[in-house]
C-alpha positions as a printed Julia matrix, in Angstrom:
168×3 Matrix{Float64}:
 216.18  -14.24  284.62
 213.31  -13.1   286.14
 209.7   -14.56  285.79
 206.63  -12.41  285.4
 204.99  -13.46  289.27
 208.48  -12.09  290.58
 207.98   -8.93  288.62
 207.32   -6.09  291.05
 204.6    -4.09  290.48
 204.76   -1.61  292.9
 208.1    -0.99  292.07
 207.42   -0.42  288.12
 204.4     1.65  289.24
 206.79    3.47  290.96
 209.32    3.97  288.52
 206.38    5.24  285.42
 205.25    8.02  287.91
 208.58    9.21  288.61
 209.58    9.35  284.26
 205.94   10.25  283.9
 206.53   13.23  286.25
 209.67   14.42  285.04
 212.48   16.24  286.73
 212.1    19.57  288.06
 209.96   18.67  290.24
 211.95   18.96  293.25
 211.19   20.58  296.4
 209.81   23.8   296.45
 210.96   26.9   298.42
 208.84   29.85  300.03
 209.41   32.81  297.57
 207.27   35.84  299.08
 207.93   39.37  297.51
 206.61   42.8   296.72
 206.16   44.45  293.19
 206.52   48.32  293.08
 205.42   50.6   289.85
 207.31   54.09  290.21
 207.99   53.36  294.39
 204.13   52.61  294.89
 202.48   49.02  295.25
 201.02   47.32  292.28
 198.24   45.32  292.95
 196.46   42.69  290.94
 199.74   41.92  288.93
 200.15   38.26  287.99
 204.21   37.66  289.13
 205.55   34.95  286.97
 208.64   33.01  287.52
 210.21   31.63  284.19
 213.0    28.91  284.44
 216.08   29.35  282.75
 216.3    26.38  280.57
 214.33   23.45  281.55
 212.24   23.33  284.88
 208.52   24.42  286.2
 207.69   27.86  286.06
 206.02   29.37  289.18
 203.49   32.54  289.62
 201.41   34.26  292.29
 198.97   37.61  292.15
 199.89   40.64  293.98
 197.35   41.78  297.01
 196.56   45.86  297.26
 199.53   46.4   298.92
 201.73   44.59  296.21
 203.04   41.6   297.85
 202.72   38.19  296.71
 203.8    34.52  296.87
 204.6    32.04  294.62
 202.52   29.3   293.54
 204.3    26.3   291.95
 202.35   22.81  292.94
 200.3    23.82  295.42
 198.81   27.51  296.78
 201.56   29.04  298.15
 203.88   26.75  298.1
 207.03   28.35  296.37
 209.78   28.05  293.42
 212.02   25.2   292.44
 215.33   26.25  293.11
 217.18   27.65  290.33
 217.34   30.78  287.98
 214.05   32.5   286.67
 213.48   35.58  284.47
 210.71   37.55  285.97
 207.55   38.73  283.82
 205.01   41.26  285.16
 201.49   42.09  283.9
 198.43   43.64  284.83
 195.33   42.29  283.27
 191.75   44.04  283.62
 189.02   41.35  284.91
 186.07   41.57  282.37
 183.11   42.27  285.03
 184.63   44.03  287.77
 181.26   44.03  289.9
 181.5    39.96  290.0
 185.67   40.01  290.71
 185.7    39.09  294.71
 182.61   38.82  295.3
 180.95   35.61  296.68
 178.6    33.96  293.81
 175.97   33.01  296.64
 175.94   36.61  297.1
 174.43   37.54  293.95
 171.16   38.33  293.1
 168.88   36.36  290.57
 170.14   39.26  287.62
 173.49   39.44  288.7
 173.75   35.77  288.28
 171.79   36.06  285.02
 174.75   38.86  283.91
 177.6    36.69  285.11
 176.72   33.35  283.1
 176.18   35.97  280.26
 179.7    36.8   279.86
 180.27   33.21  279.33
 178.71   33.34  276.04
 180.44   33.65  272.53
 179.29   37.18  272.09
 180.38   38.3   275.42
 184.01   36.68  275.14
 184.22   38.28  271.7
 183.4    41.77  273.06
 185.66   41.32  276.08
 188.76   40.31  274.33
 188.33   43.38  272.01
 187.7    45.6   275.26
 191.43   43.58  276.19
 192.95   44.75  273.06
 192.14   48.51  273.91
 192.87   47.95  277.45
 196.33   50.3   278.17
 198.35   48.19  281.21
 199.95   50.28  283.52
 202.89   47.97  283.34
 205.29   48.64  280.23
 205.39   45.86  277.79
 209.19   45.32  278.38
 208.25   43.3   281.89
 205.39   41.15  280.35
 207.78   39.0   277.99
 210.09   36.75  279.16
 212.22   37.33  276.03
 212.48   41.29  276.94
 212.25   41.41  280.81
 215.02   42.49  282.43
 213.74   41.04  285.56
 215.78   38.55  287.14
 215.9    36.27  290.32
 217.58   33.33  292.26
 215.4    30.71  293.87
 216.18   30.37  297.04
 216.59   34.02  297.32
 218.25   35.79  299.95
 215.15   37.42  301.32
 211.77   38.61  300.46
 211.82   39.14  296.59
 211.37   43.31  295.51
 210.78   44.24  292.03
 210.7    47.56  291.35
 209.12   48.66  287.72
 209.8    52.01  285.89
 206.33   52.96  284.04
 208.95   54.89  281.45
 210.66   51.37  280.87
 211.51   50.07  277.14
């Protein structure tokens, strides 16, 4: 039997972050790709990696020329291996004159505007602007329960997804 000053602290902190931390936390691997709507690049998609069964999902946003990387833990740091189903959506920023821009850049009414759209009104108006927002993405790649997007982590090279717009 052990007594309490032998216990081993370190060792039971230890043990709590690992059970607090769960599994599927493994080690990550590089997962770059491309995203294609009708053979041209998508940009500004948000690429989402859902696990098949248990396990951390992983995402990344598409550049102008439609390629991406996958975000898990850390920026660009990749997918757990395993199997994902693939979801693809395109969401319209609510101000595009403040998406990109550097907030230092602003001027005294654009930063006026900006914390504007942070108000209860403003998110109101927005999400009903969202609502009426068309995607040019079909629905059928946005839900993981209807995708029929599917990939392998590691895969065996740099990840393409091509979409159909006339996809159901």
């Amino acid at each position: 039997m052990r007594c309490a000053k032998c216990f081993s602290w370190p060792g039971l902190l230890a043990g709590a972050l690992t059970a607090a931390l769960g599994c599927g936390q493994g080690k990550t691997v590089k997962v770059e790709g491309v995203v294609n709507l009708d053979g041209k690049p998508l940009p500004a998609a948000t690429v989402t990696f859902v696990p098949v069964g248990n396990g951390r999902a992983a995402s990344g946003r598409t550049e102008q020329d439609g390629s991406f990387l996958l975000t898990t833990f850390r920026t660009d740091d990749g997918a757990v291996p395993g199997e994902y189903k693939v979801t693809v959506v395109v969401e319209k920023p609510t101000d595009e004159r403040f998406v990109g821009r550097d907030p230092n850049t602003f001027t005294s009414k654009e930063k006026y505007e900006a914390r504007m759209t942070h108000t209860p009104a403003a998110k109101k108006k927005a999400l009903a602007a969202k609502k009426k927002a068309t995607s040019p993405v079909p629905a059928v790649y946005g839900d993981q329960k209807t995708t029929p997007l599917k990939e392998v982590v590691p895969p065996a090279g740099k990840v393409e997804l091509n979409l159909r717009s006339g996809a159901r």
